[in-house]
Every structure is written in C-alpha cells, then in structure tokens.
N, C-alpha and C positions, 0 to 999 in steps of 0.2 A: 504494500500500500504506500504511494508514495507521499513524503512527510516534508523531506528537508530540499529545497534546491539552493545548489552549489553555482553561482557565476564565476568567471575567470577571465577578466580580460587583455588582452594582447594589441599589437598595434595593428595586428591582420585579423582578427578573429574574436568572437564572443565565444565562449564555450558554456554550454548550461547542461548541466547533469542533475538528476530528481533524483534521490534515492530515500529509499523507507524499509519500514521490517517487511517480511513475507504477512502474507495476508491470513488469518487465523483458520481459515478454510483449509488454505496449503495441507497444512498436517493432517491431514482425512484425507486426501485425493490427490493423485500425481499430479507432478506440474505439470502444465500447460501452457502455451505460449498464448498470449492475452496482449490485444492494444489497449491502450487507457489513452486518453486523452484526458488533458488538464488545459486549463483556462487560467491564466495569471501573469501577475506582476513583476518584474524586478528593475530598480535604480540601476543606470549605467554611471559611471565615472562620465564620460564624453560618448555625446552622438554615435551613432551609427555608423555614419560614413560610409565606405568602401567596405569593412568589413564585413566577412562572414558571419553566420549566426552558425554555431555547428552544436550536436550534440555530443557529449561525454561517452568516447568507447572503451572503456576501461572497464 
C-alpha cells in the first residue's frame, strides 16, 4: 500500500518513487502484479524545465 513518496532532484531529471508496507491481504494470497494509480502533490526546488519526470527502479 503505498505510504511514503521519495522526490530526488537533479539538473536533468525528477525522480519520484512511492513506497509503502505490503498490503494486509498479501499474507493470505500470492502476489500479484497490480497497477494502483495515485493522484498527488509534491514541492519542487525549481521549475520543471527541460527535465524529465522519471520513476524510481530500484
């Protein structure tokens, strides 16, 4: 479920990664690969600009 987002910004790129606990369901039932879409906020240091928006693959 995701809880916390992480931003990271660079001079070429935004980096935003969401991470949270496993969902309490998990533990009763294989995982499953699942999209979730989230709707929200975060403060940048400076504009957009030319930069990327990327997500966290780690």
């Amino acid at each position: 479920m995701p809880s916390v987002v992480h931003l990271q910004e660079t001079p070429t790129e935004i980096i935003i990664a969401v991470t949270g606990p496993p969902s309490s369901a998990s533990s009763y039932i294989p995982c499953t690969a699942q999209k979730v879409t989230l709707v929200g906020h975060v403060q940048l240091n400076d504009p957009v600009g030319g930069r990327r928006i990327v997500g966290n693959t780690e």
